[in-house]
Structures are given as C-alpha cells and as structure tokens.
TORKOL-4160 file (C-alpha; in steps of 0.2 Angstrom, whole numbers, padded with zeros to 4 digits, m for minus):
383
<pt num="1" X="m0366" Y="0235" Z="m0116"/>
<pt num="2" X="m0379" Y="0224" Z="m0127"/>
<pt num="3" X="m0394" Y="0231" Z="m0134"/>
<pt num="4" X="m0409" Y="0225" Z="m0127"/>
<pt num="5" X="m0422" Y="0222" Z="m0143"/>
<pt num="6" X="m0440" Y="0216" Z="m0135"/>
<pt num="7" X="m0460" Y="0219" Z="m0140"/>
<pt num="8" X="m0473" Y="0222" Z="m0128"/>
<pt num="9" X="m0481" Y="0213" Z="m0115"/>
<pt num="10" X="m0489" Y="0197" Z="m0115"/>
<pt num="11" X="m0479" Y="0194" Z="m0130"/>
<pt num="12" X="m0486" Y="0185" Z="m0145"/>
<pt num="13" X="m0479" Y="0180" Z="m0162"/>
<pt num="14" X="m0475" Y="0194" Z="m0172"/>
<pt num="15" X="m0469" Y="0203" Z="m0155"/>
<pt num="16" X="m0457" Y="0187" Z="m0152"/>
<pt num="17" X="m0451" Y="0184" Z="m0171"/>
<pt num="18" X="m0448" Y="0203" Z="m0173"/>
<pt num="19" X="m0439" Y="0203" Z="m0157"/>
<pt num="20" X="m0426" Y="0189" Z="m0165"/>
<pt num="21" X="m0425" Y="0195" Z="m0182"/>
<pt num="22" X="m0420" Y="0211" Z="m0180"/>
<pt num="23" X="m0407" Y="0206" Z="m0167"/>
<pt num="24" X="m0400" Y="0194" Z="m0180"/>
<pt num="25" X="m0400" Y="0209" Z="m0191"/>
<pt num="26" X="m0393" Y="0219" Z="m0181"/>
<pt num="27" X="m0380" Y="0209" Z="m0174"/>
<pt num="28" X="m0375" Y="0205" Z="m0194"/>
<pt num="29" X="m0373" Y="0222" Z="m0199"/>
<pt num="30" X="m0360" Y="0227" Z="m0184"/>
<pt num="31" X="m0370" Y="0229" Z="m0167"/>
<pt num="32" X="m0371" Y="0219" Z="m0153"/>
<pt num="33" X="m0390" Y="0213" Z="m0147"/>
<pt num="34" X="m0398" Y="0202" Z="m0137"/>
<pt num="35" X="m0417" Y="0197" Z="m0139"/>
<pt num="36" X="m0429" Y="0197" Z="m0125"/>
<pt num="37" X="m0447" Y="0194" Z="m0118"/>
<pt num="38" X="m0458" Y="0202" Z="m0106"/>
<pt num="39" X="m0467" Y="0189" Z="m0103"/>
<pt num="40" X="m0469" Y="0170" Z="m0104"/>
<pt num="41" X="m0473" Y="0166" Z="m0123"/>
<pt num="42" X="m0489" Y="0157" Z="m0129"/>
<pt num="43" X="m0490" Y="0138" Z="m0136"/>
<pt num="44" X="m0489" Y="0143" Z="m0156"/>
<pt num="45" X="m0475" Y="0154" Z="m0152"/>
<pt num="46" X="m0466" Y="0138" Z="m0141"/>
<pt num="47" X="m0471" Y="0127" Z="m0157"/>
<pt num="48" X="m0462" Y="0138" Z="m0167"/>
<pt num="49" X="m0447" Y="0141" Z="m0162"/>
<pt num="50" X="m0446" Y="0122" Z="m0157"/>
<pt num="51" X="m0449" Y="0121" Z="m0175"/>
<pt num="52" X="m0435" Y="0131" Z="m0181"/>
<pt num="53" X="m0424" Y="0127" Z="m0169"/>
<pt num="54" X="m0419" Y="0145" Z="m0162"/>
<pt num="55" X="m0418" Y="0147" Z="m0145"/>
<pt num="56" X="m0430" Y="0156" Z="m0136"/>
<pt num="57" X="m0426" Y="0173" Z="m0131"/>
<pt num="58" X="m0422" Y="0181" Z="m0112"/>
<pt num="59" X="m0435" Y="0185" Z="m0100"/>
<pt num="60" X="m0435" Y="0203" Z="m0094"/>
<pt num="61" X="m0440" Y="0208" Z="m0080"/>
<pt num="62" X="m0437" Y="0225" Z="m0080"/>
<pt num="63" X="m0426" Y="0236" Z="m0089"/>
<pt num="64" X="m0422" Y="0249" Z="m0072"/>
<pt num="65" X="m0402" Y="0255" Z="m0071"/>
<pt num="66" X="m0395" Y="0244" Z="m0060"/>
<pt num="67" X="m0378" Y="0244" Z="m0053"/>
<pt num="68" X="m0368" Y="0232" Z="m0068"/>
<pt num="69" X="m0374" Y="0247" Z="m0079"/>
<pt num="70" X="m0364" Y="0260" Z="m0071"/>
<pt num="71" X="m0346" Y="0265" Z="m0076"/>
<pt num="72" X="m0340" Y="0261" Z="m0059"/>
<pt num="73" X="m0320" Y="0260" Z="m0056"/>
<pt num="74" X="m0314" Y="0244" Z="m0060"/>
<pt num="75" X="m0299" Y="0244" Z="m0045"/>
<pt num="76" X="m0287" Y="0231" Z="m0045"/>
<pt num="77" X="m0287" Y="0223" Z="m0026"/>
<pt num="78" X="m0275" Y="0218" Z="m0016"/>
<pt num="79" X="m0270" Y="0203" Z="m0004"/>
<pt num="80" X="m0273" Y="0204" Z="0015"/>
<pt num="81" X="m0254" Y="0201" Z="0016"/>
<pt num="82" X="m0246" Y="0214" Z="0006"/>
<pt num="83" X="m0238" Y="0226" Z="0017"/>
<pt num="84" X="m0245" Y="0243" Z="0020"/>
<pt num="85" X="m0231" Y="0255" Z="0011"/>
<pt num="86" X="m0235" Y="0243" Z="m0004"/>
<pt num="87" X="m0255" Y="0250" Z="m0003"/>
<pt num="88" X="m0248" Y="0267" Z="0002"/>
<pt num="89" X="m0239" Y="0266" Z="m0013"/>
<pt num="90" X="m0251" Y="0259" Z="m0027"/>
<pt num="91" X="m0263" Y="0273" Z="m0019"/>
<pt num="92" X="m0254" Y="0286" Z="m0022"/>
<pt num="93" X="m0249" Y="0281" Z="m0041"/>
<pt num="94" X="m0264" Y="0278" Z="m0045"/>
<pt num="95" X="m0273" Y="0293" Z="m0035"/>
<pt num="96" X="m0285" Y="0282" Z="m0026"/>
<pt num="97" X="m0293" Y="0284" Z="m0009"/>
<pt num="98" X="m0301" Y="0267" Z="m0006"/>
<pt num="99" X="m0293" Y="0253" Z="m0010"/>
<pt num="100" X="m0300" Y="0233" Z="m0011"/>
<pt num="101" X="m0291" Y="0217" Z="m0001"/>
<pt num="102" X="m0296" Y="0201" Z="m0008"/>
<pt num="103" X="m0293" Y="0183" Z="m0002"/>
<pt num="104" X="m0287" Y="0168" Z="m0011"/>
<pt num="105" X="m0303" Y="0165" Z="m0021"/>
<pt num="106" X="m0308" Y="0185" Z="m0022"/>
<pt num="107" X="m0319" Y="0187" Z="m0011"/>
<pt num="108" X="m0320" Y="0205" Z="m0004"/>
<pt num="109" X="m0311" Y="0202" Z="0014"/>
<pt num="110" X="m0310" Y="0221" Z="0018"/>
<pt num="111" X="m0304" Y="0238" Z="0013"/>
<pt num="112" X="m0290" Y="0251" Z="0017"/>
<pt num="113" X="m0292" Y="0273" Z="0016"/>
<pt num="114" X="m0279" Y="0284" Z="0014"/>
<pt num="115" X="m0285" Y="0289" Z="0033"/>
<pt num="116" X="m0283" Y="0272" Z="0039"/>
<pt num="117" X="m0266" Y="0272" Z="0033"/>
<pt num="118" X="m0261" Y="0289" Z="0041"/>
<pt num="119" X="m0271" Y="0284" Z="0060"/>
<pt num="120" X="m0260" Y="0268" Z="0060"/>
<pt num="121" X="m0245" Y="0276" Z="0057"/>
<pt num="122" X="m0253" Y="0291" Z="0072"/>
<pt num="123" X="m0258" Y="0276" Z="0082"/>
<pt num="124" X="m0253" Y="0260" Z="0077"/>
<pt num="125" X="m0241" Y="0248" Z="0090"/>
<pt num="126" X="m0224" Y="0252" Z="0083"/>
<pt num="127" X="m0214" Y="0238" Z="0091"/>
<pt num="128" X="m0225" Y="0222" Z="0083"/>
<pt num="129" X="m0220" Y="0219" Z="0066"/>
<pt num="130" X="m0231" Y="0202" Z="0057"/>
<pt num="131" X="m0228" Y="0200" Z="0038"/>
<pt num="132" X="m0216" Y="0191" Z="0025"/>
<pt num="133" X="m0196" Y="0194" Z="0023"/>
<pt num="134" X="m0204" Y="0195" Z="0007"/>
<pt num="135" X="m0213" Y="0212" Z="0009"/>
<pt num="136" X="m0196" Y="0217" Z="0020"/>
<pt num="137" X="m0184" Y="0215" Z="0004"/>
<pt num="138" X="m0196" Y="0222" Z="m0007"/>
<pt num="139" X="m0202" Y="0238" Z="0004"/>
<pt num="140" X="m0183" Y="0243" Z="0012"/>
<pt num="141" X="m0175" Y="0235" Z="m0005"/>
<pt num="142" X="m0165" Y="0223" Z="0006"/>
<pt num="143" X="m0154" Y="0209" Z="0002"/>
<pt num="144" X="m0157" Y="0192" Z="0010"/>
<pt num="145" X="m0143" Y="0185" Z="0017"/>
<pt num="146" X="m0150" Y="0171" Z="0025"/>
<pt num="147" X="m0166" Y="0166" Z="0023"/>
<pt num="148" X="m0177" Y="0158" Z="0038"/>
<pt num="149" X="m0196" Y="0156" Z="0039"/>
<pt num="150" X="m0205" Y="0169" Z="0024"/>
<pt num="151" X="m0218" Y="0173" Z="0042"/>
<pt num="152" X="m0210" Y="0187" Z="0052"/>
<pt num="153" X="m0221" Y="0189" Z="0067"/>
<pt num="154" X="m0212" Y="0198" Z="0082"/>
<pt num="155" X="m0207" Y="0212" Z="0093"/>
<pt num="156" X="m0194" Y="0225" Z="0085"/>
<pt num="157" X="m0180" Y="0230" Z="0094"/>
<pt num="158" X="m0166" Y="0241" Z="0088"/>
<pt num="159" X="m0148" Y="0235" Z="0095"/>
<pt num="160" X="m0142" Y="0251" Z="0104"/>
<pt num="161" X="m0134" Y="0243" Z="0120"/>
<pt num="162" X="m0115" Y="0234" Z="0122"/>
<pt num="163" X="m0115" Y="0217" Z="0119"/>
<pt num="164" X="m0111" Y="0215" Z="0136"/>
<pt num="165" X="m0127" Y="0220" Z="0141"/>
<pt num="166" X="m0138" Y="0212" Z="0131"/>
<pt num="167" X="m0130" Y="0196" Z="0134"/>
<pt num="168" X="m0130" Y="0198" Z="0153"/>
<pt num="169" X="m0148" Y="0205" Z="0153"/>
<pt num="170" X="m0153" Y="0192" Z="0140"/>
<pt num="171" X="m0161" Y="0206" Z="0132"/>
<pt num="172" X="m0165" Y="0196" Z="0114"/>
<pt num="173" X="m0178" Y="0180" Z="0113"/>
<pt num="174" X="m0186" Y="0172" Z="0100"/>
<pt num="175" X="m0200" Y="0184" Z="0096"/>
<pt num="176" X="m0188" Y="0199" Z="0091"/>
<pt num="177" X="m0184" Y="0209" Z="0073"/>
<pt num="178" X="m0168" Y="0213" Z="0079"/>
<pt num="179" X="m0161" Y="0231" Z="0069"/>
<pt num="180" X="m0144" Y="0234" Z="0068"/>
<pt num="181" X="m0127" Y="0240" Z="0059"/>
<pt num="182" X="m0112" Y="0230" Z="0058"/>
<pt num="183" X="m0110" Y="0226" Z="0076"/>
<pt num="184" X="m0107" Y="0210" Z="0076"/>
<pt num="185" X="m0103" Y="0203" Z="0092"/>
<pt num="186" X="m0123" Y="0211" Z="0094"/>
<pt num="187" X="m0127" Y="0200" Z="0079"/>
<pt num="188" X="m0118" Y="0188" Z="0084"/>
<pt num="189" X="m0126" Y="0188" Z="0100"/>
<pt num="190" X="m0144" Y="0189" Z="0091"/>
<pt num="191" X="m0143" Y="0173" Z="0078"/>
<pt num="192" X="m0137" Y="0163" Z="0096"/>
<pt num="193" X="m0154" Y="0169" Z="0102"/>
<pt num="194" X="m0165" Y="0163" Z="0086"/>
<pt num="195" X="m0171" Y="0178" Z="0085"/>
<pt num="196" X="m0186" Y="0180" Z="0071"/>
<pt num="197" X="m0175" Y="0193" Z="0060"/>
<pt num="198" X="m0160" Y="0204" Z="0060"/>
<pt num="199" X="m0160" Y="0220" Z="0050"/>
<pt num="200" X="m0143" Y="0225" Z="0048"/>
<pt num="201" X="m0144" Y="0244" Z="0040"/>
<pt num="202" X="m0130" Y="0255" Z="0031"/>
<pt num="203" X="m0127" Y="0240" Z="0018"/>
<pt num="204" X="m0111" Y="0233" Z="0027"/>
<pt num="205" X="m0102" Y="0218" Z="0022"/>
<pt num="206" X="m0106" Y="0206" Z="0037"/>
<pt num="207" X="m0091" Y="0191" Z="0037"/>
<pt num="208" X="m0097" Y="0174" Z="0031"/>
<pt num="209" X="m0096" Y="0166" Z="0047"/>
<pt num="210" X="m0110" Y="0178" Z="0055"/>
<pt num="211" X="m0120" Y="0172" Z="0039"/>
<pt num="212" X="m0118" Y="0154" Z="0038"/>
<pt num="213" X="m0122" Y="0151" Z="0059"/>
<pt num="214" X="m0139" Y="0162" Z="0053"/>
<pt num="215" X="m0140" Y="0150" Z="0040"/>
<pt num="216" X="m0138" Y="0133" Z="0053"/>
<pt num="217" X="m0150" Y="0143" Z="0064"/>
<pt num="218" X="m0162" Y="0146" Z="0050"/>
<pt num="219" X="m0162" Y="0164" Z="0058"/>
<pt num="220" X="m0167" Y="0176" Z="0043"/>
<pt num="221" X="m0155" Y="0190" Z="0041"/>
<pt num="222" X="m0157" Y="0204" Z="0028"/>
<pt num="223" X="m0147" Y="0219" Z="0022"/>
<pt num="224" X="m0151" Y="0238" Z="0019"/>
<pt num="225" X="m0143" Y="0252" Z="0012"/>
<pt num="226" X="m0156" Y="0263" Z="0023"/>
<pt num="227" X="m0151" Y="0269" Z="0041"/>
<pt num="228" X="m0153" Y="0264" Z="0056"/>
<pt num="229" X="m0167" Y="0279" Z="0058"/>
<pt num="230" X="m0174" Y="0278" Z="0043"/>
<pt num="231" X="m0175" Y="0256" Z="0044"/>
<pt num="232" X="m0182" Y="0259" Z="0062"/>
<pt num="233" X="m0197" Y="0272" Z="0055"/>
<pt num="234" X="m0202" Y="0261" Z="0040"/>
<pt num="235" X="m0201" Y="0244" Z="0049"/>
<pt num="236" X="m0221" Y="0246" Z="0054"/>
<pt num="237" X="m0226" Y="0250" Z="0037"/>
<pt num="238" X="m0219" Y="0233" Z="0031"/>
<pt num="239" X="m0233" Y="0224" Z="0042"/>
<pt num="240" X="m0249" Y="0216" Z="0034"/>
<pt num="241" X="m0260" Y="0228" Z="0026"/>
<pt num="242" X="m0275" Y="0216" Z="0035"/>
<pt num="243" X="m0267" Y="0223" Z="0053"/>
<pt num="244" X="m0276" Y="0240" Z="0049"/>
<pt num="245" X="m0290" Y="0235" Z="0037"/>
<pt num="246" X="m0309" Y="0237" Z="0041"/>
<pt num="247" X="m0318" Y="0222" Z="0038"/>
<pt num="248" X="m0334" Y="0227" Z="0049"/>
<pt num="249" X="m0349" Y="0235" Z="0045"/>
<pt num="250" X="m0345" Y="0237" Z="0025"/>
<pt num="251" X="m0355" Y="0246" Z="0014"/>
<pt num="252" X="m0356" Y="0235" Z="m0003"/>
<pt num="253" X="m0368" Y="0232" Z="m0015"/>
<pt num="254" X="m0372" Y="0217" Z="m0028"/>
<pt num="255" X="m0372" Y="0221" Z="m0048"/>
<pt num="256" X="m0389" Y="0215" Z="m0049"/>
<pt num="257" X="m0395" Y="0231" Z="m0038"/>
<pt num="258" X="m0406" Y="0244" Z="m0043"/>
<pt num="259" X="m0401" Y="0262" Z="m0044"/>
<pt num="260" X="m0417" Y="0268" Z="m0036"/>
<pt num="261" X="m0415" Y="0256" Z="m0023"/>
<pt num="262" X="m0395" Y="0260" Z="m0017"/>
<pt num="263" X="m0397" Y="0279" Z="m0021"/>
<pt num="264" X="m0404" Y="0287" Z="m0003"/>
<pt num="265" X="m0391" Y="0275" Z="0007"/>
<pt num="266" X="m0378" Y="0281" Z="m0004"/>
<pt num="267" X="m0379" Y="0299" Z="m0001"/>
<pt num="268" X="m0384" Y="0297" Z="0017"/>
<pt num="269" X="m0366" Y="0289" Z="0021"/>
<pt num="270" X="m0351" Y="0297" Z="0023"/>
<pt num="271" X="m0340" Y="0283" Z="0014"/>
<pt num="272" X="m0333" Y="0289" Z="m0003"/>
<pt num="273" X="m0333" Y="0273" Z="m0012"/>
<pt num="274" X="m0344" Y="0257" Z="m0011"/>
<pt num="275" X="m0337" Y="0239" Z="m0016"/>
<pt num="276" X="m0345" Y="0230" Z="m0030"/>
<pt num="277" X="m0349" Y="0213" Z="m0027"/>
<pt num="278" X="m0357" Y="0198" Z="m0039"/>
<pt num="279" X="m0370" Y="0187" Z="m0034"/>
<pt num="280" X="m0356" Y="0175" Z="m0028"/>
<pt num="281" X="m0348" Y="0189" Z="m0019"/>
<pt num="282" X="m0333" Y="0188" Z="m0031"/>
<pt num="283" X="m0327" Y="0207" Z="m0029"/>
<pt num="284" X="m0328" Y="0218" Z="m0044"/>
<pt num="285" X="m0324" Y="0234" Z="m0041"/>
<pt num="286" X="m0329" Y="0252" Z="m0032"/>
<pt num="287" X="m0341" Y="0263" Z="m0035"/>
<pt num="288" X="m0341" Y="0281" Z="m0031"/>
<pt num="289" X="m0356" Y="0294" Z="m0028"/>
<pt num="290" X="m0350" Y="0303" Z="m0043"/>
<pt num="291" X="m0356" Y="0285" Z="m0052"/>
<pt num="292" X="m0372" Y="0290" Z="m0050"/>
<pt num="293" X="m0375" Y="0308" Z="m0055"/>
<pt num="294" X="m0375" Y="0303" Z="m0075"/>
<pt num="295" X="m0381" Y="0284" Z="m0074"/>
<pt num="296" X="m0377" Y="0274" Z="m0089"/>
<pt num="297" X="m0393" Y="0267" Z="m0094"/>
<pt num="298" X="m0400" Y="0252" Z="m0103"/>
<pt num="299" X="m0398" Y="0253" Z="m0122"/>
<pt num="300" X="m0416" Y="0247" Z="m0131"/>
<pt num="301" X="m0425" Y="0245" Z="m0149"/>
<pt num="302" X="m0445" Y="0243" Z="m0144"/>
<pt num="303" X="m0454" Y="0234" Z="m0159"/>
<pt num="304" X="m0472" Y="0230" Z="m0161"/>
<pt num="305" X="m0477" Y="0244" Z="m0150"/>
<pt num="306" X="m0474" Y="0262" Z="m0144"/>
<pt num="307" X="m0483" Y="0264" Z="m0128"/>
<pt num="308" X="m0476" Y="0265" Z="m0109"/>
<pt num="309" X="m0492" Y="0254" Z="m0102"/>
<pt num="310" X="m0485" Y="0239" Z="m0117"/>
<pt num="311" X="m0468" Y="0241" Z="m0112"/>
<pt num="312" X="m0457" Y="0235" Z="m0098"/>
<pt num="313" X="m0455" Y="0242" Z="m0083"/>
<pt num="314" X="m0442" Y="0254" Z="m0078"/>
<pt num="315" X="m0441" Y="0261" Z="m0097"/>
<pt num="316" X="m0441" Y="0278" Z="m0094"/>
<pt num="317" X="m0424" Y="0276" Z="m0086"/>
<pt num="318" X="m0417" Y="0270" Z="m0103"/>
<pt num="319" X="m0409" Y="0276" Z="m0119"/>
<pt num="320" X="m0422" Y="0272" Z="m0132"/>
<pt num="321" X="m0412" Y="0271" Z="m0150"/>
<pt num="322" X="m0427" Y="0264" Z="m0162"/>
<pt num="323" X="m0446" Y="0259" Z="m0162"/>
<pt num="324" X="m0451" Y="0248" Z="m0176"/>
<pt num="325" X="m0470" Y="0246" Z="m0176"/>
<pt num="326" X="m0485" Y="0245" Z="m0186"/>
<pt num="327" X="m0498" Y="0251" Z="m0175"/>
<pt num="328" X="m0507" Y="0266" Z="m0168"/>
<pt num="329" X="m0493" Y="0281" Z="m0162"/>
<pt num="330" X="m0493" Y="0278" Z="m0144"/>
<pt num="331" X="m0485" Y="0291" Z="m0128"/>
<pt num="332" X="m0469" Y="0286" Z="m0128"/>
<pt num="333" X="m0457" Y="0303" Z="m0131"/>
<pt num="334" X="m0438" Y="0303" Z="m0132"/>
<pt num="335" X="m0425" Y="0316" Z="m0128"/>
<pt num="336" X="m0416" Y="0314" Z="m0143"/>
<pt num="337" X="m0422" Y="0310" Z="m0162"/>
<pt num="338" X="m0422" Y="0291" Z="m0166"/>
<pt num="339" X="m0426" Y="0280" Z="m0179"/>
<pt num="340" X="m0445" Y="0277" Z="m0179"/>
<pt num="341" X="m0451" Y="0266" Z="m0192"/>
<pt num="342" X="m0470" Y="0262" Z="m0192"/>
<pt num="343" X="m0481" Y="0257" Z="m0207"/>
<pt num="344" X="m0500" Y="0252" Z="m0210"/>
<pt num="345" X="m0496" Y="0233" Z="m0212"/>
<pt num="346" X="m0502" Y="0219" Z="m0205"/>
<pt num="347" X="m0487" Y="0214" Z="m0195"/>
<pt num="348" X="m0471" Y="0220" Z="m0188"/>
<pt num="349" X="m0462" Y="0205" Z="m0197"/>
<pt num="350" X="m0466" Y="0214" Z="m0213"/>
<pt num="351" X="m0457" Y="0230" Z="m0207"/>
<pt num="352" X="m0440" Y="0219" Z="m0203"/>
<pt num="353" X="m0441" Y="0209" Z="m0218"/>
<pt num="354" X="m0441" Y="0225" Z="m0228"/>
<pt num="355" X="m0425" Y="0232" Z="m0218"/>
<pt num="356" X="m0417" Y="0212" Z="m0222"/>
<pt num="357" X="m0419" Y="0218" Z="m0237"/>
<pt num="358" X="m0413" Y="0236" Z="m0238"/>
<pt num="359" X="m0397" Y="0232" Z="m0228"/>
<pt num="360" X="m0394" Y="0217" Z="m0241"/>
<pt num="361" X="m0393" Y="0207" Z="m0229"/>
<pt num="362" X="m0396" Y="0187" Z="m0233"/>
<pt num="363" X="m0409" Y="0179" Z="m0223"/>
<pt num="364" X="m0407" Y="0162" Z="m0215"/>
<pt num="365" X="m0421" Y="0148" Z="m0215"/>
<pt num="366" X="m0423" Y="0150" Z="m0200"/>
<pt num="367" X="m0425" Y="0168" Z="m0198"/>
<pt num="368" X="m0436" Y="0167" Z="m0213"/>
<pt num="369" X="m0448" Y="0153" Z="m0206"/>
<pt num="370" X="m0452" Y="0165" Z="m0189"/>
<pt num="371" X="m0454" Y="0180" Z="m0198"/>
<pt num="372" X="m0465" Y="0171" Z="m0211"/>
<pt num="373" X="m0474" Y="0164" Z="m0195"/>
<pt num="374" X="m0475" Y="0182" Z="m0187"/>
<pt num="375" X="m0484" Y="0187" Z="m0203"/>
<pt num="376" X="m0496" Y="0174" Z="m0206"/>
<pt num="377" X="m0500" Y="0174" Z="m0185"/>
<pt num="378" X="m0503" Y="0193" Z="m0185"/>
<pt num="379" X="m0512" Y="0197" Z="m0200"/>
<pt num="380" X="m0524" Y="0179" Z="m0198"/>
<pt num="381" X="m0518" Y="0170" Z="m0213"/>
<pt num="382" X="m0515" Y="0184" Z="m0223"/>
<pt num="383" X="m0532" Y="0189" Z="m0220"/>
C-alpha cells in the first residue's frame, strides 16, 4: 500500500511543492509514496508546475478505510462449468467455505458454500447429469475410449436389466448416460441407441469392435476402475457446479466502498463472506467479517500543517507515520510516537530541503525550482 504525502486544505504552494518533494524523497530513499491534494490548486501553483514540467499531484478526497484497504482473501474462482467434486475438492484443500464462479471475462456469475454442496447432494435430481466428458475423466479418473461430443447433458441410467429386455422395452434413447460393467451385448445394445455416454466400471477391457461402432457412432464411452456403486454415487457430483450455484440476491461490495458505509449490512447478515468486485465488476476476491475487526488503514505524512480542521476528511481512521510543518502545534494526537519535524521558518519547503540534504540525497532541477518556489511564495519574497 502507497503512502499518501498531502498538505492541508485549499492547498497553496508550499503545501503543494512540499507535498511533491518529499514524496520524491521518499520514494529515493526506499519507500513508496504518492503525492496528493485536497483541493484544486491555485493559478501560481498551475504556473509552476507547468513550468517545471511535474505533474500535478492526486486529488483526494477523503482518506476513509475503504474496502481496497482491507487484507481481504484473495480466492481464486472458478468456472460455471467445473464440476461440483472438483469445488468440493479445492474447498476442502484449501479450507474455504465460500467459493467464487466467474465467467469467460471475470465477472462475478455466482457463488457455491460448503452447505450448498451438501443440500444438493441431500436434494439434488440424481438421475440428470449435464457437464463435460472432460470433468467425467477427470473426477472418476476415466479413460476415454471413444470420444463424442465434450457436452454431456442426459438422464443416468445404470444397465441392470438382460439385454433382452432392454432391447424389447427399448429402455435406452438418446438422452441417457448409460453405467455399466463389461456386459457387452448391453453396450452393445446402448452405442446402437446413440446414447449420450456409457460408463463402463470395474476397468475391463471392452473388445475393439464395441469401441470402434462407438467411435462411427460418435457415441462417447469411458472407462473406470470404480464400481458400479461407487460410479452410480459420484456420477451427480460430476454435473456443473452452475446446476447448484446462487446467483440471486448476492451480497457484494465494490473496492472503492467505505468501511463506515458496508459495516451495519455486514454484521446484520448471516453470509460469511462478501465478494469483492472493482468498479467494472471484475471479481477480486472475498471478504470475511473477521476483515473488518482490525481494518488496515490508510498510511500518510501530513506536511505544512498539524490540525484535523486543515486536514482531509476521514483522518482519524488513518496511520499517521510523520508531520513535517512549520507552523503553530495543532490537535492532532497519535497512538503511537512519529517523526514530528516543525521549525520556526518561513516555509515548509525549507524543512524538506534540509532533510534532501541530511539524507544525501541529490536534488533534481525540477524538484529544486518548486521547492525554491514553495519558499519564495510562502515567506513573500523572502520577506
């Protein structure tokens, strides 16, 4: 996280130039800053930086936690058409209770629990399978034996009738995932029916003929070393995660999102994690309750002033690390000691180029011609 380096408000030169000098400095000897301004800057301070050819610094706002701030869980998603045992699975080595399904381009398209997962295998229709012969090989570590269309979308059906009837009854049609063990007039029988898919379980050789009419028929087929049972219990969980996903009524917030703001909603819902989205609604990752409970705050160096009225709204929610300033102490208090520098000089300008020249640290023309111009501007030609 960059360190915010700002003056007060209504900013004029030497709030500007000290502002830019010091991040220079800073970022020089190690850190990393960014200048900024609460408020728009005045014509001589335009002119000069024109002049010099730096650019001219941020507009801030506010500096109020907001959701980018917090160490939130960066969760890798998932597609809408990896299979459910594969979620399971990442869930359970990774010790997650939420997890993220993106589309094609990232967008948030919905989210799976751990309770999902468990009602769908409590509730969900057994018998429809829709998913990839991908995600079947993978999930039952199947072979492919002869490959069809990657889509499976059908009714499951486990072969435990005679051939005799299920050819009289006509039992198998195109829409079936046909599980099986080396029966092969009941194979046989299935590829002669185009059905979607045969399963064929106990890893048994199948003779090349039954293979090769799949392969005219385009009829996939696939072997496990799994059971019968065991294929006929996992089958389900090989379906499309998106079959069970919630994409309705999701709680999510955008990064730009104040704490203060998201806080009450958070605590007043029973959802354990929140997903983060950006302001193009690119997914980002979850955030959790616990997230909140020790927010990371914004990280700032205050020059050219030391009071809350001066400063930008939200401060008190930051982690003030140094005030450089040359007027009057103000009120603002600190929870832990900081580096304070203030002197009885005409300009804060003077204060950096003495810390430019304490670090050792060469000063550019550039950098030299603003701070020269924060001086001359705030002490009324060296008056």
């Amino acid at each position: 996280m960059s360190i915010l380096i700002f003056g007060h408000k209504n900013p004029d030169t030497d709030s500007m130039a000290s502002a830019v000098a010091l991040s220079y400095l800073k970022n020089r000897t190690g850190h990393n800053t960014i200048p900024g301004l609460l408020g728009e800057l005045n014509n001589e301070s335009k002119f000069i930086l024109e002049y010099f050819k730096v650019p001219e610094p941020a507009l801030i706002n506010n500096v109020k936690i907001q959701v980018m701030d917090l160490d939130y869980d960066r969760t890798a998603p998932i597609s809408p058409k990896t299979s459910i045992l594969r979620a399971y699975k990442i869930m359970d080595e990774k010790s997650l209770k939420t997890l993220p399904i993106v589309d094609e381009s990232n967008h948030l398209a919905g989210i799976v629990t751990m309770k999902d997962i468990a009602m769908g295998l409590i509730k969900g229709d057994f018998y429809m399978l829709n998913t990839s012969s991908d995600n079947i090989i993978n999930d039952l570590d199947g072979i492919a034996l002869s490959q069809g269309s990657n889509e499976i979308c059908g009714r499951i059906k486990v072969a435990a009738l005679y051939s005799d009837t299920i050819r009289g009854n006509r039992i198998f049609g195109k829409d079936d995932i046909i599980i099986v063990g080396d029966r092969y007039a009941v194979i046989e029988e299935a590829v002669n029916a185009g059905v979607q898919l045969i399963l064929v379980t106990g890893n048994m050789g199948i003779p090349g003929k039954y293979i090769d009419i799949a392969k005219s028929k385009s009829v996939n087929m696939i072997s496990v070393s799994m059971d019968t049972y065991t294929v006929s219990k996992l089958i389900s969980q090989c379906n499309f995660i998106e079959s069970i996903m919630k994409t309705k009524n999701i709680v999510q917030f955008h990064e730009g999102e104040y704490l203060e703001d998201i806080r009450d909603e958070m605590l007043q819902t029973n959802y354990r994690n929140f997903p983060i989205v950006d302001a193009n609604g690119l997914f980002l990752g979850l955030m959790g309750k616990k997230h909140i409970i020790n927010p990371k705050k914004k990280k700032v160096i205050l020059v050219d002033h030391n009071e809350y009225a001066q400063s930008a709204e939200g401060l008190h929610e930051t982690e003030i690390l140094e005030i450089i300033d040359h007027h009057k102490l103000g009120d603002i208090s600190t929870s832990m000691p900081i580096s304070f520098r203030n002197a009885p000089v005409g300009s804060t300008c003077t204060i950096i180029y003495g810390m430019f020249e304490s670090k050792g640290v060469e000063i550019p023309y550039d950098i030299a011609g603003i701070l020269l111009s924060g001086i001359i501007s705030d002490t009324l030609f060296l008056k």
